[in-house]
Structure formats: C-alpha cells, structure tokens
PQR file with spaces between the fields and no chain letter, atoms N, CA, C, O and H, PARSE charges and radii, in Angstrom:
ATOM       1  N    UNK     1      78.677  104.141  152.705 -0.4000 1.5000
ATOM       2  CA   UNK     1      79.691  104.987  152.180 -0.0000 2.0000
ATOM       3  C    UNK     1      79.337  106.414  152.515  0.5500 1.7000
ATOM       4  O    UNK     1      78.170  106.801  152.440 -0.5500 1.4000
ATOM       5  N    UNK     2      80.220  107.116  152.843 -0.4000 1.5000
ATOM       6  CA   UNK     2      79.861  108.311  153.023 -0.0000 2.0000
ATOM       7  C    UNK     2      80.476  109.848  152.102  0.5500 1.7000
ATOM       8  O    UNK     2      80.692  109.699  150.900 -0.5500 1.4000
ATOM       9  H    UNK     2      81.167  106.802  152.903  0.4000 1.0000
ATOM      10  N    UNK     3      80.664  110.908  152.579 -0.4000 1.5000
ATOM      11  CA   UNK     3      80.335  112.160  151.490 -0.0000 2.0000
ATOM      12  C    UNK     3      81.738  112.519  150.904  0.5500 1.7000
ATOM      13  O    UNK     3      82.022  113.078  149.845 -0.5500 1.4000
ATOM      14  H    UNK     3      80.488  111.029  153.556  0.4000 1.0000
ATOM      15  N    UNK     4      82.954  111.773  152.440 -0.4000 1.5000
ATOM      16  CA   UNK     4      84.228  111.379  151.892 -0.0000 2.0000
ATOM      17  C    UNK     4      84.608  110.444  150.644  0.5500 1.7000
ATOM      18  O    UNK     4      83.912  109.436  150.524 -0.5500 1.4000
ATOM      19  H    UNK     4      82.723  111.318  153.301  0.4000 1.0000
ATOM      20  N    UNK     5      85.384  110.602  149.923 -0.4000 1.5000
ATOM      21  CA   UNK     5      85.774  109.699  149.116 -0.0000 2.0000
ATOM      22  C    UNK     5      86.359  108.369  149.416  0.5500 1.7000
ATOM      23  O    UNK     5      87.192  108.311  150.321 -0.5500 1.4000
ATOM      24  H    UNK     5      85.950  111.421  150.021  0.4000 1.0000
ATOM      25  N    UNK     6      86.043  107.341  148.801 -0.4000 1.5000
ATOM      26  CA   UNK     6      86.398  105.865  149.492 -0.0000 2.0000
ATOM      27  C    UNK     6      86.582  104.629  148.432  0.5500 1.7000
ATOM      28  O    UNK     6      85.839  104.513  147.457 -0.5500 1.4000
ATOM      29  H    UNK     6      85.366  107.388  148.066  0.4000 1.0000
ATOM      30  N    UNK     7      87.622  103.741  148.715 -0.4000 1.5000
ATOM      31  CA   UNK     7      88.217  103.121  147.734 -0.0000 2.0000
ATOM      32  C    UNK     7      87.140  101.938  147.604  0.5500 1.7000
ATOM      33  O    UNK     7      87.053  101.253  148.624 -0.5500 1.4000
ATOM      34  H    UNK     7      88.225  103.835  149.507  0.4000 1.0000
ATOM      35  N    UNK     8      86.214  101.532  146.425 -0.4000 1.5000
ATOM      36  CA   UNK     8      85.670   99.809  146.614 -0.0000 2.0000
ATOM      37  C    UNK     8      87.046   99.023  145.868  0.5500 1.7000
ATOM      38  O    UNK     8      87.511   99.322  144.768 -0.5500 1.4000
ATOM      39  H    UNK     8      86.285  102.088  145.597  0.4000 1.0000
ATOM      40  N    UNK     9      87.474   98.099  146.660 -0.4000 1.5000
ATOM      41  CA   UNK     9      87.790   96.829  146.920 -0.0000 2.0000
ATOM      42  C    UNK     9      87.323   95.542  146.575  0.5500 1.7000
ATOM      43  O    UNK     9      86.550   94.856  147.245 -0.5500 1.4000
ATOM      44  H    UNK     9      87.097   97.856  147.554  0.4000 1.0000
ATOM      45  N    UNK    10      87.876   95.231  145.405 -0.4000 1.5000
ATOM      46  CA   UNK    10      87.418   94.210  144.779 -0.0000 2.0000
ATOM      47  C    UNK    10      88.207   92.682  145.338  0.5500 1.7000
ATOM      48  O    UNK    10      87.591   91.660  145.036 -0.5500 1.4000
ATOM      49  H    UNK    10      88.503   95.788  144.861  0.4000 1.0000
ATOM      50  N    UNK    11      89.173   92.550  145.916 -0.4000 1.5000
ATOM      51  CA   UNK    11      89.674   91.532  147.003 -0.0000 2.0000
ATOM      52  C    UNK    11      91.059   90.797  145.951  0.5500 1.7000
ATOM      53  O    UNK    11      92.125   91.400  145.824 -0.5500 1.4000
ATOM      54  H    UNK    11      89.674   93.380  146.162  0.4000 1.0000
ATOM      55  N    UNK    12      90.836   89.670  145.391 -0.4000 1.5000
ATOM      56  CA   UNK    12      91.463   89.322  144.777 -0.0000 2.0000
ATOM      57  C    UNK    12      91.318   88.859  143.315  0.5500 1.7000
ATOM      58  O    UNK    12      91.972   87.973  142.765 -0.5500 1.4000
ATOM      59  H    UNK    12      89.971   89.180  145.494  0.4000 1.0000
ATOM      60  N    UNK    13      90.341   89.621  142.786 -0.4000 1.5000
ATOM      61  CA   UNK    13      89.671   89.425  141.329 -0.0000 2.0000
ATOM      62  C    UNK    13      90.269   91.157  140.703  0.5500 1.7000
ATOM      63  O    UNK    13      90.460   92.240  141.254 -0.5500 1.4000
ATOM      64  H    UNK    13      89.809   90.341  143.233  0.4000 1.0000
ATOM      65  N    UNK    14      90.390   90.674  139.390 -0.4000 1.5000
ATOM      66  CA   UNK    14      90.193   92.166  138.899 -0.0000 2.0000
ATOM      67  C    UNK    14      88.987   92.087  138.209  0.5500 1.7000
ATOM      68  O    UNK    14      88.885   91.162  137.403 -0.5500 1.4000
ATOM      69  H    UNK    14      90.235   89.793  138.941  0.4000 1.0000
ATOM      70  N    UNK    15      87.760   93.087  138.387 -0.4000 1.5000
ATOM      71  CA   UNK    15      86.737   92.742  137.028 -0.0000 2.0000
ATOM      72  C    UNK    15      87.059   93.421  136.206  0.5500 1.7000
ATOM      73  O    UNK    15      87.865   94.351  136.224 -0.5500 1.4000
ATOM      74  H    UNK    15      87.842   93.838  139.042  0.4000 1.0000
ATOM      75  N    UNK    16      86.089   92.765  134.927 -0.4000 1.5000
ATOM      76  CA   UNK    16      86.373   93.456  133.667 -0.0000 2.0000
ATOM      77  C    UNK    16      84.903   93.988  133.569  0.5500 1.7000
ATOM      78  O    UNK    16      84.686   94.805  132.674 -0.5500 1.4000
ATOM      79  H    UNK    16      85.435   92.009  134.912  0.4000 1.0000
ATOM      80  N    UNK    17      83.789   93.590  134.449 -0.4000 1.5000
ATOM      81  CA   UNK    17      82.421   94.528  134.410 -0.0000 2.0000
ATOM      82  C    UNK    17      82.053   94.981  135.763  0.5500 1.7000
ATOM      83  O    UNK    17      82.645   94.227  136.535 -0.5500 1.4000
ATOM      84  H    UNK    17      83.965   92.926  135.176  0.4000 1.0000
ATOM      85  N    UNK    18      81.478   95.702  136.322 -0.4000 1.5000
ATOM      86  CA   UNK    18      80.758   95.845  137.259 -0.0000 2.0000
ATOM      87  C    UNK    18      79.325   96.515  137.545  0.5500 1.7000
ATOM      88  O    UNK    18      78.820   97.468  136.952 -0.5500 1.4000
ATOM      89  H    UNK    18      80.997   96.316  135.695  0.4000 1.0000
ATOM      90  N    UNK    19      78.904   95.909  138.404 -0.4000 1.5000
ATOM      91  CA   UNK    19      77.276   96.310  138.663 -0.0000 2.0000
ATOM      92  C    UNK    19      77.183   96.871  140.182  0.5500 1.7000
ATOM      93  O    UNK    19      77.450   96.326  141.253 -0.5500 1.4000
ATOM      94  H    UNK    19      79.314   95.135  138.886  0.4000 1.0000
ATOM      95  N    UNK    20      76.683   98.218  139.856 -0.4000 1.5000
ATOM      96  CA   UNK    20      76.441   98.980  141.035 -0.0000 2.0000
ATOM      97  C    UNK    20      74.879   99.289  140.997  0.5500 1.7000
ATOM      98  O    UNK    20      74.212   99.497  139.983 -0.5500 1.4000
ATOM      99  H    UNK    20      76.466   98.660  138.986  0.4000 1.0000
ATOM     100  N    UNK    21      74.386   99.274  142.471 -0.4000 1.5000
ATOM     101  CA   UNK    21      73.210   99.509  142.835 -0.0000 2.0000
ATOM     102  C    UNK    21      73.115  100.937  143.638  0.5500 1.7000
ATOM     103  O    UNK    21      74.110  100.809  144.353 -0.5500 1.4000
ATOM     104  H    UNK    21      74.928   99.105  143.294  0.4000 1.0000
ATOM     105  N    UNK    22      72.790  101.688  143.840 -0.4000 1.5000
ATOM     106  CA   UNK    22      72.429  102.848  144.607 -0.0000 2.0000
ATOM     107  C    UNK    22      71.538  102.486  145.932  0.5500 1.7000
ATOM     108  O    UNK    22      70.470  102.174  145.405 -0.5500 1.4000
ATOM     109  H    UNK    22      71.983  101.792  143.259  0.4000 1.0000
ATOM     110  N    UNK    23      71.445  102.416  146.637 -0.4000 1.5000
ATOM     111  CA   UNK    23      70.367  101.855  147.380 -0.0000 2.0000
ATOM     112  C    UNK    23      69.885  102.819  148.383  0.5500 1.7000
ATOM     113  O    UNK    23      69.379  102.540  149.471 -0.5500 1.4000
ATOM     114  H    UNK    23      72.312  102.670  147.065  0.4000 1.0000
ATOM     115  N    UNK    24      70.113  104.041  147.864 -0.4000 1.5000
ATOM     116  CA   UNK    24      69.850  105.167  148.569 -0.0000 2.0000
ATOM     117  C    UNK    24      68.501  105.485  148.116  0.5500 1.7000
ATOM     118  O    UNK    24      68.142  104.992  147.046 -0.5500 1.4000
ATOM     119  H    UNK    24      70.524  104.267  146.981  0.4000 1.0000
ATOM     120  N    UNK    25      67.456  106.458  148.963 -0.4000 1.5000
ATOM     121  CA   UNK    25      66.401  107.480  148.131 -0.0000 2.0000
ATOM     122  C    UNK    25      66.456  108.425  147.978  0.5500 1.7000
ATOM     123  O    UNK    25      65.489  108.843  147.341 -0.5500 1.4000
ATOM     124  H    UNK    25      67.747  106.858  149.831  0.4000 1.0000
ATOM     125  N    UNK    26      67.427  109.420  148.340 -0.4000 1.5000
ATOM     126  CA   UNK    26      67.662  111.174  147.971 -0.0000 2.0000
ATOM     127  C    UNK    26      68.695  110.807  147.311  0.5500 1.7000
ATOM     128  O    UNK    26      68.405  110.441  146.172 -0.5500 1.4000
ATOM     129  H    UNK    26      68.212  109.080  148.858  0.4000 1.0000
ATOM     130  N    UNK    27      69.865  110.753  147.583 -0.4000 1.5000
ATOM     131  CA   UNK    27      71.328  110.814  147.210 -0.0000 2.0000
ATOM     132  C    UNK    27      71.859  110.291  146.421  0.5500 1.7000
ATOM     133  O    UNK    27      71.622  109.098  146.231 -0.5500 1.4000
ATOM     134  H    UNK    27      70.101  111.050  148.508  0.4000 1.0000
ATOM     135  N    UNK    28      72.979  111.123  145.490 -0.4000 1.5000
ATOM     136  CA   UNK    28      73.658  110.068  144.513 -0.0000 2.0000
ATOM     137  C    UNK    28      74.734  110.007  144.739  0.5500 1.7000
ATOM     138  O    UNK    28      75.204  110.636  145.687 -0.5500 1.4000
ATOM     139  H    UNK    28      73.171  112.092  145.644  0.4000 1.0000
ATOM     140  N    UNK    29      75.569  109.144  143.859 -0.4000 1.5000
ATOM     141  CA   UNK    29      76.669  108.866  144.048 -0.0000 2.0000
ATOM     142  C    UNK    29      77.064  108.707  143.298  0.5500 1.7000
ATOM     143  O    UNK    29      76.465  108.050  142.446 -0.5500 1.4000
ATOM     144  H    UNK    29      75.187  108.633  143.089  0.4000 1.0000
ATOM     145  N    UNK    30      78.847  109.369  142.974 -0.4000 1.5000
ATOM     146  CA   UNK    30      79.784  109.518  142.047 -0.0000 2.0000
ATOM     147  C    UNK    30      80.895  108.964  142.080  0.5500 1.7000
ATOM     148  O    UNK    30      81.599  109.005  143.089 -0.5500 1.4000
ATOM     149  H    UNK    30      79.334  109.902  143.666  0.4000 1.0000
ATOM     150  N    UNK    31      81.302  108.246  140.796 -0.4000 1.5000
ATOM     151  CA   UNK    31      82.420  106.898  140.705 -0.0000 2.0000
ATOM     152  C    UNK    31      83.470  107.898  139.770  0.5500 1.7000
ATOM     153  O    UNK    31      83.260  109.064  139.435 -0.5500 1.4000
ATOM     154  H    UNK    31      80.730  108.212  139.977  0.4000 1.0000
ATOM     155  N    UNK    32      84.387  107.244  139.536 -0.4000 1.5000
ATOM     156  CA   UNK    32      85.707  107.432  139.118 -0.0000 2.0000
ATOM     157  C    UNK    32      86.657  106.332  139.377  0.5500 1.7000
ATOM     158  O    UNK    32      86.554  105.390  140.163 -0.5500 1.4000
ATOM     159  H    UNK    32      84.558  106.297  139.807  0.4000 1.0000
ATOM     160  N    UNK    33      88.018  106.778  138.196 -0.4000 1.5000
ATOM     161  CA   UNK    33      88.968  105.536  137.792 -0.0000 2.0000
ATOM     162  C    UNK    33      90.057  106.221  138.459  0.5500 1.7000
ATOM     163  O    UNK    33      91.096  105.570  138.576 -0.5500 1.4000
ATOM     164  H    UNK    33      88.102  107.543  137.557  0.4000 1.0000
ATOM     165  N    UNK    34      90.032  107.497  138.956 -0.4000 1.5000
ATOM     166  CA   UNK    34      91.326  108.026  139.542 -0.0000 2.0000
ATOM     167  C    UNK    34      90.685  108.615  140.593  0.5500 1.7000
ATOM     168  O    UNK    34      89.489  108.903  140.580 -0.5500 1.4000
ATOM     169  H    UNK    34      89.189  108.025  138.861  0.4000 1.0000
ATOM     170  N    UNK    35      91.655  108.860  141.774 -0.4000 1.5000
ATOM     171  CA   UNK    35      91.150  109.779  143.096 -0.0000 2.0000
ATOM     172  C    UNK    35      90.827  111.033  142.637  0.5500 1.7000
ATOM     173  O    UNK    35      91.561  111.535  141.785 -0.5500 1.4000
ATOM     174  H    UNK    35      92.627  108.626  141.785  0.4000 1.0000
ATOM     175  N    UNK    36      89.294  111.993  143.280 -0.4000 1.5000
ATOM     176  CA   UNK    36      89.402  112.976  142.864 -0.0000 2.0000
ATOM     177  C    UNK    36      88.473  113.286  141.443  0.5500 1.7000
ATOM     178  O    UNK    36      87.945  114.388  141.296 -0.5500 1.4000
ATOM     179  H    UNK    36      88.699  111.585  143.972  0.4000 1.0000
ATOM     180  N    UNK    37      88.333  112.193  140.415 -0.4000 1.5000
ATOM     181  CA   UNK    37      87.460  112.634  139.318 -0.0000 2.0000
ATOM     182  C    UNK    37      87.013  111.745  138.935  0.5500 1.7000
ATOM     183  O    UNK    37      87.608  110.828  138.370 -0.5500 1.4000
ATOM     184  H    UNK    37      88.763  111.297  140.535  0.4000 1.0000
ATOM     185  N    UNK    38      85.723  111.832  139.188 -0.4000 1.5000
ATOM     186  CA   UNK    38      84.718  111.928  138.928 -0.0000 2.0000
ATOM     187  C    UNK    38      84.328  112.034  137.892  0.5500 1.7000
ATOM     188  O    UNK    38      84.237  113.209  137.537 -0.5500 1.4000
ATOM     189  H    UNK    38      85.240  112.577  139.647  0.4000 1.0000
ATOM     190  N    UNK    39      83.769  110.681  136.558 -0.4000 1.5000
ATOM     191  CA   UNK    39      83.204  110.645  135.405 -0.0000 2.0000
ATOM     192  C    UNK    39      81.455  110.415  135.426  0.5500 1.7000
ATOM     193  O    UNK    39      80.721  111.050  134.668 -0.5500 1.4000
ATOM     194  H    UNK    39      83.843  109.727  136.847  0.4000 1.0000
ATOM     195  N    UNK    40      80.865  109.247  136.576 -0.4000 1.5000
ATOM     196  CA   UNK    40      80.021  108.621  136.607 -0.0000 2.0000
ATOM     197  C    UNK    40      78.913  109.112  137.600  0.5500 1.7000
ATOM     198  O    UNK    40      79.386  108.990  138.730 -0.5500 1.4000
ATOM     199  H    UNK    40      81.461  108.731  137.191  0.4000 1.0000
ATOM     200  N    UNK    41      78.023  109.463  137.643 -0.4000 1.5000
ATOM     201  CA   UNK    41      76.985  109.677  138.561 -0.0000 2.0000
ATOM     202  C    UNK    41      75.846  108.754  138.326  0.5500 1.7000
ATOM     203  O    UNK    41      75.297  108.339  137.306 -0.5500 1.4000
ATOM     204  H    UNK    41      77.639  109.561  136.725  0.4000 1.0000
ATOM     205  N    UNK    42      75.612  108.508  139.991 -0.4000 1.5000
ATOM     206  CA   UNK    42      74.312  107.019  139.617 -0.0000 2.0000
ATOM     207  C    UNK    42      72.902  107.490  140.590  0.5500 1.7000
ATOM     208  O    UNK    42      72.750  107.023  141.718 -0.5500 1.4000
ATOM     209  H    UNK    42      76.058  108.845  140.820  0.4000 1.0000
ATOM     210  N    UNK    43      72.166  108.225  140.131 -0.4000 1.5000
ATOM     211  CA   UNK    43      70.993  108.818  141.061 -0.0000 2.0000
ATOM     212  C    UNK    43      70.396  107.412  142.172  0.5500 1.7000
ATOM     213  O    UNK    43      70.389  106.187  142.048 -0.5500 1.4000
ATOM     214  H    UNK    43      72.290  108.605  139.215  0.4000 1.0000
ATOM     215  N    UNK    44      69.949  108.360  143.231 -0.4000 1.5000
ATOM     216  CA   UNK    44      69.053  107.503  143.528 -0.0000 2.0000
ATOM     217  C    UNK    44      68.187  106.197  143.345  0.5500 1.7000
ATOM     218  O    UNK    44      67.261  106.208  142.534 -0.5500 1.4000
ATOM     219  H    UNK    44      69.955  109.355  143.331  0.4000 1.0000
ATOM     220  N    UNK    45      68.424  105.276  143.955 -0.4000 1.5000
ATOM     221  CA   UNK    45      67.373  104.170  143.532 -0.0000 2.0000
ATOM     222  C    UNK    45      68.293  103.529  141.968  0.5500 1.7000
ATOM     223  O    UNK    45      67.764  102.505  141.538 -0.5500 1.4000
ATOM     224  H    UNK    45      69.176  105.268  144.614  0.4000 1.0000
ATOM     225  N    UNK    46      69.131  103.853  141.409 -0.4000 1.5000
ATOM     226  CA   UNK    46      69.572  103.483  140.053 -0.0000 2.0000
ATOM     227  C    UNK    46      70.201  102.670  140.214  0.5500 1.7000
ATOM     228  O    UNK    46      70.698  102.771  141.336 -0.5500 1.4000
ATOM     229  H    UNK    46      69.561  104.686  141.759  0.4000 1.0000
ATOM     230  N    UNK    47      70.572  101.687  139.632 -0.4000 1.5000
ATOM     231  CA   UNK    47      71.480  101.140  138.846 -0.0000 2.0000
ATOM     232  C    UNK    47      72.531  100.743  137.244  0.5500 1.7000
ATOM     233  O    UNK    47      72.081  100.642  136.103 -0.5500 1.4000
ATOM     234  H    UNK    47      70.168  101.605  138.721  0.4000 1.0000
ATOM     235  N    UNK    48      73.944  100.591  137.672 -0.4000 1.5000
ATOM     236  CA   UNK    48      74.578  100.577  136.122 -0.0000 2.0000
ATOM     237  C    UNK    48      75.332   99.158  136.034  0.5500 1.7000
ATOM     238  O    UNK    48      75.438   98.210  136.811 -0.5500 1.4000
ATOM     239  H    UNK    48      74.310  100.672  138.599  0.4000 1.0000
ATOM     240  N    UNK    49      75.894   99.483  134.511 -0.4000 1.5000
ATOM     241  CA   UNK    49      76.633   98.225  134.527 -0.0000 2.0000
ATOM     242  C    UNK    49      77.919   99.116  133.790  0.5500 1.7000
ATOM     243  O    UNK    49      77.724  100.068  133.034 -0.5500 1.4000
ATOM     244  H    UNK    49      75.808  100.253  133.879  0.4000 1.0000
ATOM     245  N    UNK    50      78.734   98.800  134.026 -0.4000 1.5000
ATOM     246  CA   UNK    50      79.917   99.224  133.214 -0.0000 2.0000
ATOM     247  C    UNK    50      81.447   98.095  133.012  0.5500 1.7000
ATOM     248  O    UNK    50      81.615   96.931  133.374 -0.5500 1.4000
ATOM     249  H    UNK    50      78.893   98.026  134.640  0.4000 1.0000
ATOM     250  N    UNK    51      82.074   98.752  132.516 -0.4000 1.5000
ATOM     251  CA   UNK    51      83.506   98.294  131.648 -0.0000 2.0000
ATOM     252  C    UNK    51      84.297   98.912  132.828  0.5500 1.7000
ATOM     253  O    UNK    51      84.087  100.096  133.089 -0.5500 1.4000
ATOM     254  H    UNK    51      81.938   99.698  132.222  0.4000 1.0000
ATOM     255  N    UNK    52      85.338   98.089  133.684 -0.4000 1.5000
ATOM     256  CA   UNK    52      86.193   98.630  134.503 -0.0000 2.0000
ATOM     257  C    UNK    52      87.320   98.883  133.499  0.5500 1.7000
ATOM     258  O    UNK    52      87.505   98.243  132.464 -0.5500 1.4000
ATOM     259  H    UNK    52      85.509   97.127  133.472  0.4000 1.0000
ATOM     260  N    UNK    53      88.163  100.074  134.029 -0.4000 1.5000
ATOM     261  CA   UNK    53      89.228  101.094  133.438 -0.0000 2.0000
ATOM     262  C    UNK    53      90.542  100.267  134.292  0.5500 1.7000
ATOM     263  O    UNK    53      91.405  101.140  134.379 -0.5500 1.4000
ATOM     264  H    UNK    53      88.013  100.594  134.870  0.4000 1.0000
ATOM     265  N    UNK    54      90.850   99.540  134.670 -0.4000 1.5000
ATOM     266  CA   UNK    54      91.657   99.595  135.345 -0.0000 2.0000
ATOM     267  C    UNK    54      91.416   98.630  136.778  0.5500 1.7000
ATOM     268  O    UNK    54      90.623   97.692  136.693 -0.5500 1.4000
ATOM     269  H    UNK    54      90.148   98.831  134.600  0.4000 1.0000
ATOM     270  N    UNK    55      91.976   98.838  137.812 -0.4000 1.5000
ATOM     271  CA   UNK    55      91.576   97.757  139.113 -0.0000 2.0000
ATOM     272  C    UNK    55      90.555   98.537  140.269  0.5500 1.7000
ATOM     273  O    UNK    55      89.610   98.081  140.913 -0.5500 1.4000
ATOM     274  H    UNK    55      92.620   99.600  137.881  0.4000 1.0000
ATOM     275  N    UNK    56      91.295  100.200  140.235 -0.4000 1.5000
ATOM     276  CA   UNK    56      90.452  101.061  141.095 -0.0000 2.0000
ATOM     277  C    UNK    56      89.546  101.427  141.140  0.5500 1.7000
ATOM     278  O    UNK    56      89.218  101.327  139.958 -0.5500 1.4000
ATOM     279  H    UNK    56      92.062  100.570  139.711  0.4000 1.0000
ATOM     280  N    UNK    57      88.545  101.940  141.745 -0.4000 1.5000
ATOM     281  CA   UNK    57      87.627  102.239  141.628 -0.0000 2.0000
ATOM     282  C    UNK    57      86.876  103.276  142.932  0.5500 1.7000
ATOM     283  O    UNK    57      86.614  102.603  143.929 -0.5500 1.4000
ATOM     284  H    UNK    57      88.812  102.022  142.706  0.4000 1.0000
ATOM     285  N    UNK    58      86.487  104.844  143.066 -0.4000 1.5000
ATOM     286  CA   UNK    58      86.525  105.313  143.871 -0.0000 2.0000
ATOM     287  C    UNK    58      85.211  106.273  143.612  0.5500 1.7000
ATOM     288  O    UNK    58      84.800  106.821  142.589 -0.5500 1.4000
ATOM     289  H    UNK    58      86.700  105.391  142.257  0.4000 1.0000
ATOM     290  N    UNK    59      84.662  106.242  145.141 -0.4000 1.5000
ATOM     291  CA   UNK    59      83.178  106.845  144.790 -0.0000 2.0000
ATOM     292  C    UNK    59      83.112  107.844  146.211  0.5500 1.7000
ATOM     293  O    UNK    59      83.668  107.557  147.271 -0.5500 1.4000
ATOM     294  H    UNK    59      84.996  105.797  145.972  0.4000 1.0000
ATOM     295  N    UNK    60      82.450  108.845  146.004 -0.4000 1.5000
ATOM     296  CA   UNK    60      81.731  109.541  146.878 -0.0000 2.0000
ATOM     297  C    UNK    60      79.995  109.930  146.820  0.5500 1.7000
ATOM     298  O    UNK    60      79.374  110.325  145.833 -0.5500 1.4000
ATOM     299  H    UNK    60      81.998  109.078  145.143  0.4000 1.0000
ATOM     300  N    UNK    61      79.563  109.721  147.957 -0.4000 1.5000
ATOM     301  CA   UNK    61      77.856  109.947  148.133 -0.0000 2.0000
ATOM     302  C    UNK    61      77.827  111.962  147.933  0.5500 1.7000
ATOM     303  O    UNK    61      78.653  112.862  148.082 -0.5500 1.4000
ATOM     304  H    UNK    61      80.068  109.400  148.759  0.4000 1.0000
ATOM     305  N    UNK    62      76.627  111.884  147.601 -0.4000 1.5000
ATOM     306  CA   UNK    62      76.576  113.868  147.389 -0.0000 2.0000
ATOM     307  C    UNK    62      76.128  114.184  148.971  0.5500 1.7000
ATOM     308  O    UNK    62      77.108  114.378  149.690 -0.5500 1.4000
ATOM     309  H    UNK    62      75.956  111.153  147.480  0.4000 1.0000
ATOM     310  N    UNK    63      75.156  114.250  149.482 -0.4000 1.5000
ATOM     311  CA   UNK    63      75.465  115.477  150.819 -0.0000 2.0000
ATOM     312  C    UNK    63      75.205  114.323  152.326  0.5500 1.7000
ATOM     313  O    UNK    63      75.607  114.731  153.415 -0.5500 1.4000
ATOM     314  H    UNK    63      74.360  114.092  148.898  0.4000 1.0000
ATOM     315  N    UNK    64      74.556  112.991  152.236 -0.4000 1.5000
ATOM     316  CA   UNK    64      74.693  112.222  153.022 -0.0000 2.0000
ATOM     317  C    UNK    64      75.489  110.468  153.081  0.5500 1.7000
ATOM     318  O    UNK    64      75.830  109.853  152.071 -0.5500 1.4000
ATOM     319  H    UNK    64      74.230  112.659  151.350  0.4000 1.0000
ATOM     320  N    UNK    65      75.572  110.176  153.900 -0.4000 1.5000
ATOM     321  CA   UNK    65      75.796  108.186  153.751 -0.0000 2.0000
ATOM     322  C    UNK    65      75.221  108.057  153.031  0.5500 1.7000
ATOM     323  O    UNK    65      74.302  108.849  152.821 -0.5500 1.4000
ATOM     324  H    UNK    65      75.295  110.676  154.721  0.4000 1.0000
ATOM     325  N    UNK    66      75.501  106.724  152.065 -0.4000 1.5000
ATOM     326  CA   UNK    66      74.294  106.136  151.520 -0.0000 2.0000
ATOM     327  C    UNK    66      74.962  104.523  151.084  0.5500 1.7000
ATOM     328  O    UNK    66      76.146  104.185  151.071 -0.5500 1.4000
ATOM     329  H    UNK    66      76.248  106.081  152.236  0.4000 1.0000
ATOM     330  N    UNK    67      74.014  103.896  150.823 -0.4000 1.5000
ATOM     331  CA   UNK    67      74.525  102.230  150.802 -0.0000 2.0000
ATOM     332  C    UNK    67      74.361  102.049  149.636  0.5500 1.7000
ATOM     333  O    UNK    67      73.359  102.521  149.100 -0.5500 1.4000
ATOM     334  H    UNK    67      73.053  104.171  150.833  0.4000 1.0000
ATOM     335  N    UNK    68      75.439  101.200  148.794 -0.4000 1.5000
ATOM     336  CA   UNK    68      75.566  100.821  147.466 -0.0000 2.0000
ATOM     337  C    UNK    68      75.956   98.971  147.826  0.5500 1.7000
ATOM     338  O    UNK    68      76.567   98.413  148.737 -0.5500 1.4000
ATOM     339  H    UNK    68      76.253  100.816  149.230  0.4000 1.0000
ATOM     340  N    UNK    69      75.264   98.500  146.635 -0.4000 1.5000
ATOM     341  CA   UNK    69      75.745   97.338  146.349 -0.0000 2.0000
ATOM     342  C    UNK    69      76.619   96.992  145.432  0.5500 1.7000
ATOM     343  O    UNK    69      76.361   97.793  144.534 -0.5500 1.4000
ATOM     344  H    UNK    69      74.767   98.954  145.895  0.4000 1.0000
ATOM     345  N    UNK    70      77.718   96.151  144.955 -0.4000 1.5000
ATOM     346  CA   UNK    70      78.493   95.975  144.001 -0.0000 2.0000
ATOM     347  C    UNK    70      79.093   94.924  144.146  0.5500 1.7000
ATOM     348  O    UNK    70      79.707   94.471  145.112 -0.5500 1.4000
ATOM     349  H    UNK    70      77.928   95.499  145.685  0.4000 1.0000
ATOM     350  N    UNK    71      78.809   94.353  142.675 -0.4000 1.5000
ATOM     351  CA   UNK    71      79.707   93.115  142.063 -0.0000 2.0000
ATOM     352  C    UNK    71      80.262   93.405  140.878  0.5500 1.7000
ATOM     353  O    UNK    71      79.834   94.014  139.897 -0.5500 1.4000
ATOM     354  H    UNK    71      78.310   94.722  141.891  0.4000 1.0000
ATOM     355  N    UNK    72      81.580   92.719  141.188 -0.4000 1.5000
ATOM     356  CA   UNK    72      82.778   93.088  140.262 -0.0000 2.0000
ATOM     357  C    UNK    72      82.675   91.417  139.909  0.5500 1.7000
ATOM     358  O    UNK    72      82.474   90.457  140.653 -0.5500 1.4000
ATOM     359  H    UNK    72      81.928   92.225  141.985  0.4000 1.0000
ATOM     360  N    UNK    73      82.929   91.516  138.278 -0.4000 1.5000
ATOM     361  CA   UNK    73      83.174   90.129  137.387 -0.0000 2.0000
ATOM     362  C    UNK    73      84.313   90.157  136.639  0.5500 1.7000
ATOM     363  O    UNK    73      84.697   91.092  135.937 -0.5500 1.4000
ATOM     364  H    UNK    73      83.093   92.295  137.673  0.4000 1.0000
ATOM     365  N    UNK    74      84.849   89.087  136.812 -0.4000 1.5000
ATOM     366  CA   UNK    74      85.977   89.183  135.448 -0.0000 2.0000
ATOM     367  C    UNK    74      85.525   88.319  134.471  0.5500 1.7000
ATOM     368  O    UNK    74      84.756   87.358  134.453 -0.5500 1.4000
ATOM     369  H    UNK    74      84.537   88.327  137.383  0.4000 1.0000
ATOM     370  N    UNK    75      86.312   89.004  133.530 -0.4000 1.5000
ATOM     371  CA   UNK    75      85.804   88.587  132.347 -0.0000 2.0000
ATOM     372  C    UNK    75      85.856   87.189  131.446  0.5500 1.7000
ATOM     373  O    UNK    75      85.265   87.127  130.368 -0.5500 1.4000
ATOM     374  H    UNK    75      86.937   89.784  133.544  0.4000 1.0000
C-alpha cells in the first residue's frame, strides 16, 4: 500500500471484526470509515483488532509503501 489513499476490499463478506497487521518497520499507517479521515493509526510492527463501521474501509501509509495484512470476519 502506498502514501496514496486506497480502498481494502473485503470481496464478498461484510465483517463485523477485523485484524490488521502493520508489517512495516518505520512507517505507520492510517485507517478510516470514510475517504479522507482518518480515526485509526497502527505504528509500526503493530497490530489491532477492531469493530467494522460499515463495509469500507480506507488506509494510507505515512511517508513510504508499506505491507499490511488483513482479515475481515463476519460476525
């Protein structure tokens, strides 16, 4: 993913949790339920679990690429 903003795609599930990994070592990365804002920041090396808002889900890396993992569950 890179410093642009970019939609994850959950396919044909909606979850009701999801688990994101950071899999970066400098860089973080910032999630949101709408284009543009930004609630969630996940440092380096971190991982979360959260409550999806909705189906969307949209993230940008801070100053380089960086690779995230994610699984979306329904509930």
């Amino acid at each position: 993913m890179g410093t642009g903003e970019e939609t994850i795609s959950f396919g044909d599930i909606t979850p009701g949790w999801t688990y994101i990994t950071n899999l970066d070592s400098t860089n973080y990365v910032e999630f949101g339920f709408s284009t543009g804002v930004y609630g969630m920041r996940l440092p380096a090396g971190s991982s979360m679990v959260f409550k999806m808002n909705g189906t969307s889900l949209f993230a940008r890396a801070n100053t380089a690429a960086v690779e995230i993992y994610v699984q979306g569950v329904n509930d």
